[in-house]
N, C-alpha and C positions, 0 to 999 in steps of 0.2 A: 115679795113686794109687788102690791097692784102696781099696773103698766098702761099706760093705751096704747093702742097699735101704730105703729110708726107710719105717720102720714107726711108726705111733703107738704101737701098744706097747712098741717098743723106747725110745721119747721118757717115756710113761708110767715105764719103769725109770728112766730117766735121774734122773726127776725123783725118784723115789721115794729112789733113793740119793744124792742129793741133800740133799735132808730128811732123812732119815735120819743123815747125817752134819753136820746143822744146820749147811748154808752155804747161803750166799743163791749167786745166779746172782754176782753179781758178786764175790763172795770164792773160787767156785769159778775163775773165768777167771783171778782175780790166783794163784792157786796152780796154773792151766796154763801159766801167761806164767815163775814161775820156773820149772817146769821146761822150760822153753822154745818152750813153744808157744801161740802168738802170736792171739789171738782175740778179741771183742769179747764183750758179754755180751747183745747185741741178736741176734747170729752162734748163739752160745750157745743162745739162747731156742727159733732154728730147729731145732734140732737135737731138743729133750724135748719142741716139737709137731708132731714129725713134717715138716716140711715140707722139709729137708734130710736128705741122710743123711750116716751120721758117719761120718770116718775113722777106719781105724783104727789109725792114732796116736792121735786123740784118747781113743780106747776102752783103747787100752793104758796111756793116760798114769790115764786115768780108775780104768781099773787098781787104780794106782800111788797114789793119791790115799784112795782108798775102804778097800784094803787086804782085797777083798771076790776070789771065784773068780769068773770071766768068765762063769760060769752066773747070775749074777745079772744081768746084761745082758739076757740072754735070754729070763730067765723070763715064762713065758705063753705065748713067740710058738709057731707050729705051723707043720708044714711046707706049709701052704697058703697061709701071710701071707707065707714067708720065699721061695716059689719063684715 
């Protein structure tokens, strides 16, 4: 399964559009579980501190959810974090 490389700042966005779209960790994971992807909100947490990286279904799904351009995922990283 393609991956990106596990960046804090990419965790930093997660979290930002997260809040931003005022869901907790655990109301974000019940609105990945209907669209069918299957995860915990402990699983979840690895992911916006960096300590996991994220699929990218998860990113697509996340996508889908925020209703934001994939450039907001991104924002900040440089191509020194990301190679």
């Amino acid at each position: 399964m393609e991956k990106l490389k596990a960046d804090l700042n990419m965790g930093n966005n997660l979290r930002r559009l997260r809040k931003a779209n005022g869901l907790t960790q655990d109301q974000l994971v019940a609105r990945l579980g209907i669209l069918g992807l299957s995860t915990t909100r402990g699983l979840y947490s690895r992911y916006e501190t960096g300590e996991l990286n994220i699929p990218i279904r998860l990113l697509v799904a996340l996508h889908q959810i925020y209703h934001c351009s994939y450039g907001c995922f991104f924002e900040g990283l440089t191509l020194g974090e990301m190679g």
